[in-house]
N, C-alpha and C positions, 0 to 999 in steps of 0.2 A: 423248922417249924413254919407252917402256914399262917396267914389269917384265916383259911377256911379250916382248919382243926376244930374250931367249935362245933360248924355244922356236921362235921364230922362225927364226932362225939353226942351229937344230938341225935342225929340218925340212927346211931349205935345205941344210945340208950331206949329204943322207941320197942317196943312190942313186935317189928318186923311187918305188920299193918304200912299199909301207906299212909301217909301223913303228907297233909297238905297244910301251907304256909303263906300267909299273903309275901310278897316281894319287901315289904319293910319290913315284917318279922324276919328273914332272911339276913335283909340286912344288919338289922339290931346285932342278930349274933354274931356278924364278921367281920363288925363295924362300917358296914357301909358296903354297899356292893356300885359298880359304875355305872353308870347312864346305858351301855348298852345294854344289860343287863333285864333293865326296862321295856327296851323298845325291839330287840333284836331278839326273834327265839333261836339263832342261832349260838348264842352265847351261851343256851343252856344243852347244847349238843352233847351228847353221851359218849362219846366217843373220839376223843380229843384227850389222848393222854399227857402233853407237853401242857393243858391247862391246871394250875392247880384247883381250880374250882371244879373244874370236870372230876378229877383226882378226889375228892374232899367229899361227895355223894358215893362215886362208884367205889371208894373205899369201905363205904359203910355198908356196901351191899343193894344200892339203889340205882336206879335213873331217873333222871328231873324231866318232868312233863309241865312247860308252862304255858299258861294261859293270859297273856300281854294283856287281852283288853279285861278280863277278874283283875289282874295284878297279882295271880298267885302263880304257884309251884306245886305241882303234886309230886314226890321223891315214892315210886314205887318199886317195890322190892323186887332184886331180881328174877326173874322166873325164864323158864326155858321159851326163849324165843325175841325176848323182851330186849328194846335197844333203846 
């Protein structure tokens, strides 16, 4: 089991719609996510299978598109082309 299973399970329960999230609602569900997480859009790369956080979106059918200086996350559904 992950800490990121909730977002997981969040994603999955969603409409299939993109849904965007500030970075401490994020947090809230995974208990907390790490300082790079914040500052580095690297950390929310799509494409990184050995991460479980990576894991934990593209599980539910998404990719994380974040916006460092909003402080949010938009998790949009896969579509052909989309990374």
């Amino acid at each position: 089991m992950s800490r990121y299973d909730p977002l997981t399970r969040f994603l999955e329960a969603g409409t299939g719609d993109p849904i965007t999230l500030t970075m401490t609602q994020v947090g809230l569900l995974v208990e907390g996510l790490p300082a790079s997480a914040y500052s580095y859009p690297a950390w929310w790369q799509n494409d990184d299978p050995s991460h479980s956080h990576c894991q934990a979106w593209r599980n539910a059918g998404f990719t994380a598109h974040p916006d460092l200086g909003e402080g949010t996350v938009t998790f949009r559904p896969f579509t052909t082309g989309a990374s």
